[in-house]
C-alpha positions as CSV (number, residue, x, y, z in Angstrom):
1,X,16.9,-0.4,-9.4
2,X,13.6,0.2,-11.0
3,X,11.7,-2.9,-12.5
4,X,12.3,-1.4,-16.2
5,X,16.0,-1.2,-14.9
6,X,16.1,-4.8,-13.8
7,X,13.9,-6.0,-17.0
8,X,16.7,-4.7,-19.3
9,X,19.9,-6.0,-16.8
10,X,18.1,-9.3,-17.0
11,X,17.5,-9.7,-20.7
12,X,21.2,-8.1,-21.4
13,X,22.6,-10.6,-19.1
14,X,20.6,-13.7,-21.3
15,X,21.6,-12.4,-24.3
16,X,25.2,-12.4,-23.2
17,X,24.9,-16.1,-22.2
18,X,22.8,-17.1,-25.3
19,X,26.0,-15.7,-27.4
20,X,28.1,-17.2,-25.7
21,X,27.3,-20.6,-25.8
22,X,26.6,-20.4,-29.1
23,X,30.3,-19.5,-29.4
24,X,31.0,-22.4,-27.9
25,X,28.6,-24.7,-29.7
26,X,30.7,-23.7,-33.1
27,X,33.5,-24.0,-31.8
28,X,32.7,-27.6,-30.7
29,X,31.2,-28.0,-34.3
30,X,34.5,-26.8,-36.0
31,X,37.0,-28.7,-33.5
32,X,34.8,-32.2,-34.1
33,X,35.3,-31.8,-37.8
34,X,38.6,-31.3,-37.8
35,X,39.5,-34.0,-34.7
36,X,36.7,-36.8,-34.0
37,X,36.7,-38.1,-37.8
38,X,36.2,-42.2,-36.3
39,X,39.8,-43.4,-38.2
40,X,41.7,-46.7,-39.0
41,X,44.7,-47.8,-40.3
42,X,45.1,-47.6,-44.2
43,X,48.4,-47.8,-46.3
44,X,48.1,-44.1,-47.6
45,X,44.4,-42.3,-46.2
46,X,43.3,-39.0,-44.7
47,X,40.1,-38.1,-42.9
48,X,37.2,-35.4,-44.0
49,X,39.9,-32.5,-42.8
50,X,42.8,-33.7,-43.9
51,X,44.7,-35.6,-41.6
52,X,47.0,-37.8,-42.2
53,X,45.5,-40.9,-40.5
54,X,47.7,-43.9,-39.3
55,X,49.7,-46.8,-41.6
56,X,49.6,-50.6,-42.0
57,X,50.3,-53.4,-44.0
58,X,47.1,-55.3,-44.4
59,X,44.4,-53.2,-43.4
60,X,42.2,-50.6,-45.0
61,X,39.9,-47.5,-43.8
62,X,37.4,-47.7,-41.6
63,X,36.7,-44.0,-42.0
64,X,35.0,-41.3,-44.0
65,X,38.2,-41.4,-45.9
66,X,36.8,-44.8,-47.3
67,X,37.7,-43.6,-51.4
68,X,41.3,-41.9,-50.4
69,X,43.5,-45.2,-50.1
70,X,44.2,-48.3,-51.5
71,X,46.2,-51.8,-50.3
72,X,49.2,-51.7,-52.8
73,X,50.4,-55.4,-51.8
74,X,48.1,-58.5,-52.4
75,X,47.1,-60.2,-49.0
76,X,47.0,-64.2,-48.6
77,X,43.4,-63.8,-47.3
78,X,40.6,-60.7,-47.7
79,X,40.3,-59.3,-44.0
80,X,36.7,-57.7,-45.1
81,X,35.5,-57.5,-41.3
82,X,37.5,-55.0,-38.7
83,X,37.1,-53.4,-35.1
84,X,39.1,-50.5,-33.9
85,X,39.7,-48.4,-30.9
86,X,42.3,-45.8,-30.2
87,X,43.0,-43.2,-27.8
88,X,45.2,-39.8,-28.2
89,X,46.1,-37.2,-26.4
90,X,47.0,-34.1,-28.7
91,X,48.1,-30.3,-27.6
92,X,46.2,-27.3,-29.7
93,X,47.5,-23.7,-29.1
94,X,43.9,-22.6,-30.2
95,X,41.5,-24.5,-29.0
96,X,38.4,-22.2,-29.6
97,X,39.6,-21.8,-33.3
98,X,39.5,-18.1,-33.0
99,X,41.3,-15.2,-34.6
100,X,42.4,-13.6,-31.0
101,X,42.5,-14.4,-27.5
102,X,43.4,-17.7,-28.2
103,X,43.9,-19.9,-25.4
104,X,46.1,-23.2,-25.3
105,X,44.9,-26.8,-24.4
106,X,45.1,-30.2,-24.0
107,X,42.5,-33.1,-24.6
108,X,42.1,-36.8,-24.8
109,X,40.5,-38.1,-27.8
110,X,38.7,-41.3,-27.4
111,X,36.8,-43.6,-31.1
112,X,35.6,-46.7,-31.4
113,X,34.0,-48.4,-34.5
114,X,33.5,-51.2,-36.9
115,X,33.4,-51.6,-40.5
116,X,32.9,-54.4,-43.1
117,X,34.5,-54.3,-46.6
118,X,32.5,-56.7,-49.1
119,X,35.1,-57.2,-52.4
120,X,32.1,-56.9,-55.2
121,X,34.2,-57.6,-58.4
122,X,38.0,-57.6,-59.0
123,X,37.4,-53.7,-59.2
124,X,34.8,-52.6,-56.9
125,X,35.3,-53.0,-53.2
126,X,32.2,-51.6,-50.9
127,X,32.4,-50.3,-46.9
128,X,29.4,-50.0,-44.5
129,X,30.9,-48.3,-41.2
130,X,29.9,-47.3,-37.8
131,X,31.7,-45.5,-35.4
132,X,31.9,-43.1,-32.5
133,X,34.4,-40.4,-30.4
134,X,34.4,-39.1,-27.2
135,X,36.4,-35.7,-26.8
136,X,37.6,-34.5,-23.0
137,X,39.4,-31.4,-22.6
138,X,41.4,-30.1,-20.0
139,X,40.4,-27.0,-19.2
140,X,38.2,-25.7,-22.3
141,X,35.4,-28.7,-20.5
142,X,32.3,-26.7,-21.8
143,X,34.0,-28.0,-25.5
144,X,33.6,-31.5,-24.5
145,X,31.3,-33.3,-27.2
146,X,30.9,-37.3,-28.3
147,X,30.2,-38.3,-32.0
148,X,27.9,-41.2,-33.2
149,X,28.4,-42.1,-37.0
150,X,27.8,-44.5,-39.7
151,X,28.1,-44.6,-43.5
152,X,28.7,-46.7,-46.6
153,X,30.9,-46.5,-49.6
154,X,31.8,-48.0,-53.0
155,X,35.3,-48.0,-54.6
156,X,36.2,-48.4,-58.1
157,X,39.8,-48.9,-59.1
158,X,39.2,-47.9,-62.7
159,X,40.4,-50.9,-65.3
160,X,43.9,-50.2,-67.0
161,X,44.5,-47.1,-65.3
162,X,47.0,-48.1,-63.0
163,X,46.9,-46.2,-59.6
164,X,43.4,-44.4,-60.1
165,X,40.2,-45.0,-57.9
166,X,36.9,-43.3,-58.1
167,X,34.8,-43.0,-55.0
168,X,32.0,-42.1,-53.7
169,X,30.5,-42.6,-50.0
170,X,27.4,-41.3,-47.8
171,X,28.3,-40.4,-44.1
172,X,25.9,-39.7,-41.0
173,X,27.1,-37.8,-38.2
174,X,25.4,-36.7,-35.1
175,X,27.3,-34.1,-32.7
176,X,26.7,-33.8,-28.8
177,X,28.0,-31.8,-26.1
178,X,28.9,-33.8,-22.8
179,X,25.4,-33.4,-21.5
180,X,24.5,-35.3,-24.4
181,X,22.1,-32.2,-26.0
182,X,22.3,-32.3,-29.8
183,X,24.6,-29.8,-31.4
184,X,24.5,-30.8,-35.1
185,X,23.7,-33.5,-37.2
186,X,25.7,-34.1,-40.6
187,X,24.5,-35.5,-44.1
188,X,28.0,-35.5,-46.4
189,X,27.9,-37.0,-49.8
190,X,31.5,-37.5,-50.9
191,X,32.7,-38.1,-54.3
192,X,36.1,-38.3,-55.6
193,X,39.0,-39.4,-57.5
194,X,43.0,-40.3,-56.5
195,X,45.8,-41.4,-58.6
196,X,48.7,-43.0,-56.6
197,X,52.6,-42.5,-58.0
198,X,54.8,-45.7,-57.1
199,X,58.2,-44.8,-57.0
200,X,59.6,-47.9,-55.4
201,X,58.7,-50.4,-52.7
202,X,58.8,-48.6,-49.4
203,X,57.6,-45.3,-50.8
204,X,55.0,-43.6,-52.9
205,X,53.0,-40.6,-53.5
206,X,49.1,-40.0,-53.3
207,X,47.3,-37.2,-55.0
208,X,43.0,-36.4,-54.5
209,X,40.2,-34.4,-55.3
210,X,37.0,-34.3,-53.6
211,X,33.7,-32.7,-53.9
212,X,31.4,-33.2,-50.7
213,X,27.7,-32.1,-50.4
214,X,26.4,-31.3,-46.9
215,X,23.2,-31.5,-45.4
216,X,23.2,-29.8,-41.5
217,X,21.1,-29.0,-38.5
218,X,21.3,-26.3,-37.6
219,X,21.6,-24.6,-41.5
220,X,24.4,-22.2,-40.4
221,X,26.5,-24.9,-40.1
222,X,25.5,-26.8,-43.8
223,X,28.8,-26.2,-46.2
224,X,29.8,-28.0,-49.2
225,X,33.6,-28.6,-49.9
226,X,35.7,-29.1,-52.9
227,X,38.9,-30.1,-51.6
228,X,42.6,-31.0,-53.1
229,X,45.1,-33.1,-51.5
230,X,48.7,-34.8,-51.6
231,X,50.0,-37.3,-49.3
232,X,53.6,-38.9,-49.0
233,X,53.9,-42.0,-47.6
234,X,57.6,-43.4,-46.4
235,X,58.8,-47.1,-45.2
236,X,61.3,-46.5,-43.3
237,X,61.5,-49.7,-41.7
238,X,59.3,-52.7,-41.8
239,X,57.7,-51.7,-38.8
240,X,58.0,-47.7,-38.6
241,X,56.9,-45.5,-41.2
242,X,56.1,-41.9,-42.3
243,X,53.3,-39.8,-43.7
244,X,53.3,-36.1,-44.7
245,X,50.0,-34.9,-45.9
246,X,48.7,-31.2,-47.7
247,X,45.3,-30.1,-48.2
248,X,43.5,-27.5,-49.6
249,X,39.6,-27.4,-49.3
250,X,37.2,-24.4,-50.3
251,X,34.2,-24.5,-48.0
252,X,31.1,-23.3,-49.2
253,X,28.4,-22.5,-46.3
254,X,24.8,-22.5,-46.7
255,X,23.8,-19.2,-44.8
256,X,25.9,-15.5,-45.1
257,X,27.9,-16.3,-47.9
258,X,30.3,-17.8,-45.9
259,X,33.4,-19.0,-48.0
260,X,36.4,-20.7,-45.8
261,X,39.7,-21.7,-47.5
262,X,41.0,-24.0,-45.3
263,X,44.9,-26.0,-45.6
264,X,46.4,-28.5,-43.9
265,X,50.0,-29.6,-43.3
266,X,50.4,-32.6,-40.8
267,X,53.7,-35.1,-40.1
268,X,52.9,-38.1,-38.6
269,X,55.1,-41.0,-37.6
270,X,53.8,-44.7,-36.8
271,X,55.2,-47.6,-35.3
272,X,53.8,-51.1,-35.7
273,X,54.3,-53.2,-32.3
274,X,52.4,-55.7,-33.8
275,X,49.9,-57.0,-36.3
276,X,46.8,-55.1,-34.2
277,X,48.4,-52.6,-32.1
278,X,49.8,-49.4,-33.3
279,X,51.9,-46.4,-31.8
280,X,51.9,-43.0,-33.3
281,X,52.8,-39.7,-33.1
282,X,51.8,-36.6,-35.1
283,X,52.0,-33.1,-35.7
284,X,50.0,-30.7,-37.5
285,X,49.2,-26.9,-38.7
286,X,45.8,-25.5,-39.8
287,X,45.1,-22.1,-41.0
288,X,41.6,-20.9,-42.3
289,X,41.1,-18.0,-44.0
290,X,37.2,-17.1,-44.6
291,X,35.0,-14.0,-46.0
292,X,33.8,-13.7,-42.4
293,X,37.0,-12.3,-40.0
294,X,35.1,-14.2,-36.8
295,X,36.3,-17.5,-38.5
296,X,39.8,-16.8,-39.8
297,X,42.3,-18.7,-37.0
298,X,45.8,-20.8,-37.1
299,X,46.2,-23.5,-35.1
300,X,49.0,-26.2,-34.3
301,X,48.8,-29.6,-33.0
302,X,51.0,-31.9,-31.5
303,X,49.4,-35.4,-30.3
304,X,50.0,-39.3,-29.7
305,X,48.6,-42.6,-29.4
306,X,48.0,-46.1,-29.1
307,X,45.6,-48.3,-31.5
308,X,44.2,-51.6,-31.4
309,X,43.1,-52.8,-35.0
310,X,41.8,-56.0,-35.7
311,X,40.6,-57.6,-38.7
312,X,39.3,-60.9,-39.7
């Protein structure tokens, strides 16, 4: 082969790998959006994409979620300082997020963090938050990636207006792939409002909308989301209880025009063993439909865990 020959093989050959890891950097950016959101319990909450995040009496988020729930029954003491820890293990049938060729999986999910939850009046409650995931697939390994986070919110449950909160919160995020090389970092400013239908003592309904302004490196992956949402939340049983959550967001990218309309419809089930440990189980569908065909996909999720929450 002649050196020209060679030059051309070689530089064909980097391209190919260039692309392709970039492939997998966004789908590592996509899945850690939608998966390693650092979570605790909350009477009715959901994370940055949607999910329906886990139950309990007498705690409240620890998450990005901060303005999207509220404690309906008065506790005997404010808990305002908590730790949490859980791990799940969840099956995807799309684990590159990707129109074709999709490809089944299975990964453990791993979060840790820490939040404290001053009361500031009768009506304004703050957060300050920290957190961080670790994310271990079976066989998709070169989508492995850890989170680091931290962020701060104020909630105001709005005087005679039973049932409605305004919000708004700054979140840091930092992505990494499992060689710990930086794959994106995250600015979100998050501002919202939810009204909450009672309709008796073990059940109740939760309805949302949020706006969120992005700031990202790299700035193909900056978006800005307005986002709609409805979440059902089910007693059953003092200890074992039910959510079932819809979201719509529109998702505005910063480069190509690049408009997503994602929607989410996840079932999750919780039992409470105790007053810090937590068993749950979940299912979940996510389609996307965007301007750009590369990022259209449907995936479904099926997953489970164990939590340790403790507050004091």
């Amino acid at each position: 082969m002649s050196p020209k020959l060679s030059h051309l093989a070689l530089a064909v050959l980097l391209i190919g790998v260039a692309a392709a890891r970039g492939q997998q950097a966004v789908s590592s950016i996509t899945q850690s959006r939608l998966f390693a959101n650092p979570s605790a319990p909350g009477t009715v909450s959901v994370d940055a994409n949607g999910a329906a995040l886990p139950a309990d009496e007498s705690s409240g988020s620890d998450d990005d979620s901060f303005g999207a729930q509220i404690i309906l029954k008065n506790q005997e003491r404010p808990r305002n300082f908590g730790v949490f820890s859980d791990v799940s293990v969840i099956y995807t049938n799309n684990v590159d997020l990707i129109p074709q060729g999709e490809r089944s999986d299975s990964f453990l999910s791993a979060k840790v963090g820490a939040a404290w939850r001053p009361i500031l009046s009768r009506e304004l409650i703050g957060e300050i938050s920290v957190g961080g995931s670790v994310l271990r697939h079976d066989r998709a390994v070169e989508l492995d990636f850890e989170t680091i986070g931290a962020g701060a919110g104020l909630s105001w449950l709005v005087p005679r207006t039973p049932g409605i909160i305004l919000f708004g919160r700054y979140d840091f995020m930092e992505l990494l792939d499992s060689a710990s090389h930086e794959l994106l970092q995250d600015h979100e400013f998050t501002f919202g409002a939810q009204k909450i239908f009672v309709f008796g003592r073990s059940h109740f309904l939760t309805t949302g909308v949020t706006g969120v302004v992005g700031l990202s490196t790299p700035r193909s992956q900056q978006r800005d989301q307005a986002a709609i949402q409805a979440a059902y939340h089910l007693q059953i049983t003092r200890f074992f209880d039910a959510d079932l959550l819809y979201r719509y967001a529109a998702q505005f990218y910063n480069e190509g025009d690049r408009l997503d309309h994602n929607q989410t419809l996840s079932l999750a089930l919780g039992l409470v063993a105790n007053r810090w440990l937590r068993l749950a189980a979940s299912i979940s569908a996510a389609r996307n439909d965007s301007n750009q065909s590369a990022f259209k996909y449907d995936a479904l999720n099926l997953g489970g865990g164990v939590r340790i929450d403790i507050s004091f």
